[in-house]
MIDOSE-1310 file (N, C-alpha, C; in nm, 2 decimals, decimal comma, always signed):
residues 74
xxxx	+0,08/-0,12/+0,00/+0,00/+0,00/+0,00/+0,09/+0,13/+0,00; +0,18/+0,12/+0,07/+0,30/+0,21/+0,11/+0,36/+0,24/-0,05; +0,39/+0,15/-0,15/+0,45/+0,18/-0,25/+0,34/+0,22/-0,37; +0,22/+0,19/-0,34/+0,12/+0,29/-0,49/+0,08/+0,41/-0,40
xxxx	+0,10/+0,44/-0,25/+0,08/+0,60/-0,26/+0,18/+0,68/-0,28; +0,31/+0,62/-0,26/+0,46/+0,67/-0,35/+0,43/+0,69/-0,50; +0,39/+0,64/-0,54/+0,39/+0,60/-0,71/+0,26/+0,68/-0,76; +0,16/+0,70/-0,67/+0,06/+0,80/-0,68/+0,09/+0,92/-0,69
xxxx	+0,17/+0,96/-0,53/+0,24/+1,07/-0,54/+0,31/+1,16/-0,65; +0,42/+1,06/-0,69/+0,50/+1,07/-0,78/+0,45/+1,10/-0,96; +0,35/+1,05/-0,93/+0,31/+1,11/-1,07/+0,22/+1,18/-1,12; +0,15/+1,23/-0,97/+0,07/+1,34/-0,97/+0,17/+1,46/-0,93
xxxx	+0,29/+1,46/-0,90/+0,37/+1,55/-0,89/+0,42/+1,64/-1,03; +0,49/+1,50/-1,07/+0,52/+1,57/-1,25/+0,39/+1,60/-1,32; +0,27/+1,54/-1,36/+0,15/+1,53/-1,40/+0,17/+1,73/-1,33; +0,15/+1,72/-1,23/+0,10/+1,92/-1,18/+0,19/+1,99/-1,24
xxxx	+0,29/+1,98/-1,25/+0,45/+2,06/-1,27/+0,38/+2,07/-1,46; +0,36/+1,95/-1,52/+0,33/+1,97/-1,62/+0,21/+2,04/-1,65; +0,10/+2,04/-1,58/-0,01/+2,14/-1,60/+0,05/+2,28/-1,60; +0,09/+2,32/-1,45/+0,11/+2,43/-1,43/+0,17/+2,53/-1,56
xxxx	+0,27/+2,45/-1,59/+0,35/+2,46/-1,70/+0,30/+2,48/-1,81; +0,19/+2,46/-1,85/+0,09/+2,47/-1,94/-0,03/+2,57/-1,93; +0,00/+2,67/-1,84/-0,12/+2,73/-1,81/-0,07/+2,87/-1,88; -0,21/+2,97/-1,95/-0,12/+3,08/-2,05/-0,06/+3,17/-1,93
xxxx	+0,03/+3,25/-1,96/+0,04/+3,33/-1,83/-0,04/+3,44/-1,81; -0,02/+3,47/-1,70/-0,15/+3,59/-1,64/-0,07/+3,71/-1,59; +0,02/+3,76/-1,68/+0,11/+3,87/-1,63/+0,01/+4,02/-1,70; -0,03/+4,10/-1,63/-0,07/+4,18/-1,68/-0,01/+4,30/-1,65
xxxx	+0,08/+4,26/-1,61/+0,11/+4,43/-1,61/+0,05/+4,51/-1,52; +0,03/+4,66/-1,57/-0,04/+4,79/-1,52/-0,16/+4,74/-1,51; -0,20/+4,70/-1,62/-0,36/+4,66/-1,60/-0,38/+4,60/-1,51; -0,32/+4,51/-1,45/-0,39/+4,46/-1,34/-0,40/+4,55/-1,18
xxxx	-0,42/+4,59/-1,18/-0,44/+4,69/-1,08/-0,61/+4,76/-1,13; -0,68/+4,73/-1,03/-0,85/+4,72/-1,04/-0,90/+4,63/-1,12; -0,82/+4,51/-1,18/-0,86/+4,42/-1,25/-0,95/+4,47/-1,40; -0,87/+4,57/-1,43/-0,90/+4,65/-1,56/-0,83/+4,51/-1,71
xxxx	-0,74/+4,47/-1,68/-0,74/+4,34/-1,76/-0,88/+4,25/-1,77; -0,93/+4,23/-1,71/-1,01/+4,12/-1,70/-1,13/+4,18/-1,78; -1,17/+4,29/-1,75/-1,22/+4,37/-1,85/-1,31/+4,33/-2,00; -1,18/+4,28/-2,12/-1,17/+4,26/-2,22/-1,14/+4,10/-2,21
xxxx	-1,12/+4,04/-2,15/-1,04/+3,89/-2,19/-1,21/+3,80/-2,15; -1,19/+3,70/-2,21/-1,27/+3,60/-2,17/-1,19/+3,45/-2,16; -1,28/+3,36/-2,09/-1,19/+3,21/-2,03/-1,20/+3,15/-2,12; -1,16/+3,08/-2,21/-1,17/+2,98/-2,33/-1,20/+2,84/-2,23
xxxx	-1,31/+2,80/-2,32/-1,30/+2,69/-2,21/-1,17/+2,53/-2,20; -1,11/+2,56/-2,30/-0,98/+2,49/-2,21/-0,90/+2,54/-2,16; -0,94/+2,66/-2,14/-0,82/+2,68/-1,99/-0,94/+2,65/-1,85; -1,05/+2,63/-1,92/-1,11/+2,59/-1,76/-1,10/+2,47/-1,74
xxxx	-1,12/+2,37/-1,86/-1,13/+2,25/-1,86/-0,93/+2,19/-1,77; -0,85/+2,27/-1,79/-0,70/+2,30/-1,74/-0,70/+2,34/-1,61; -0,79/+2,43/-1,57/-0,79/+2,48/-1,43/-0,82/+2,34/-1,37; -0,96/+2,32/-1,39/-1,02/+2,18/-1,32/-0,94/+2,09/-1,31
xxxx	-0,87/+2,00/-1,42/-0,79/+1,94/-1,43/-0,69/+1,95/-1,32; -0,60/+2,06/-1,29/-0,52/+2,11/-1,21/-0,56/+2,13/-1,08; -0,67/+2,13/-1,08/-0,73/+2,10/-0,90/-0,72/+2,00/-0,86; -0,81/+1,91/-0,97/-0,76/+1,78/-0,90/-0,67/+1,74/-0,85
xxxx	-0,57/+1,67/-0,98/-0,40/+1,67/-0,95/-0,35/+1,74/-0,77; -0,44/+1,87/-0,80/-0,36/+1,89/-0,65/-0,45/+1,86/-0,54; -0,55/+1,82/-0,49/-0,60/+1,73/-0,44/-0,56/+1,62/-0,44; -0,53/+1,54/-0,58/-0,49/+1,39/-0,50/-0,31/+1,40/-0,43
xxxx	-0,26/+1,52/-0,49/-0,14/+1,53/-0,44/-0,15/+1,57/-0,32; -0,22/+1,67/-0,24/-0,23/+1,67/-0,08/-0,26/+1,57/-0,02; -0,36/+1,49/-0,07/-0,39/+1,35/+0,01/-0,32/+1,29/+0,03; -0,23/+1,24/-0,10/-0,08/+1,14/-0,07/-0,04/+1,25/+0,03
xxxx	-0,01/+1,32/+0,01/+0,10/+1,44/+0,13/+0,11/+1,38/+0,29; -0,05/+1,42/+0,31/-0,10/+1,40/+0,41/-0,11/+1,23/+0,46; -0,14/+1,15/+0,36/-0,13/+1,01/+0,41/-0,01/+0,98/+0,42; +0,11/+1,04/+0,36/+0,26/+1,00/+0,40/+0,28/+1,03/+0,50
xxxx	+0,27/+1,23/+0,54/+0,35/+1,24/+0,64/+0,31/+1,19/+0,79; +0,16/+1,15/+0,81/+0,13/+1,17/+0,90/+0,10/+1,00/+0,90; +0,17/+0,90/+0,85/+0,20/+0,76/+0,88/+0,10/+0,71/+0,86; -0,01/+0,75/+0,80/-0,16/+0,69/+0,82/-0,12/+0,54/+0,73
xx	-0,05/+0,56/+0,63/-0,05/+0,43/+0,53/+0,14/+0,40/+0,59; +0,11/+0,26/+0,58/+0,26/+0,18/+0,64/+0,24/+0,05/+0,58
């Protein structure tokens, strides 16, 4: 049990690193100050369908987190 929450871990690790990495950036500049960017832009839905995605991932990655450090799985 000990070794698929390692292995879970572990590839929900890279799996995030690679979303993240994939997300467009959100540098706005000046504009962003009173959220005057946001303004004009709209969400395409795969960057939502990407957000979601990336929640997950980090969800199952705190759970391993949490079931490692605190010994619950041995």
């Amino acid at each position: 049990m000990l070794t698929l929450v390692w292995t879970i871990q572990v590839i929900s690790s890279v799996l995030l690193i690679v979303l993240v990495l994939m997300h467009s950036p959100k540098g706005d500049g000046i504009a962003g100050i009173g959220n005057a960017a946001q303004m004009f832009s709209s969400q395409k839905s795969a960057e939502k369908g990407l957000n979601k995605l990336t929640a997950i991932v980090t969800a199952v990655f705190i759970v391993c987190v949490f079931l490692l450090g605190f010994g619950i799985v041995r």
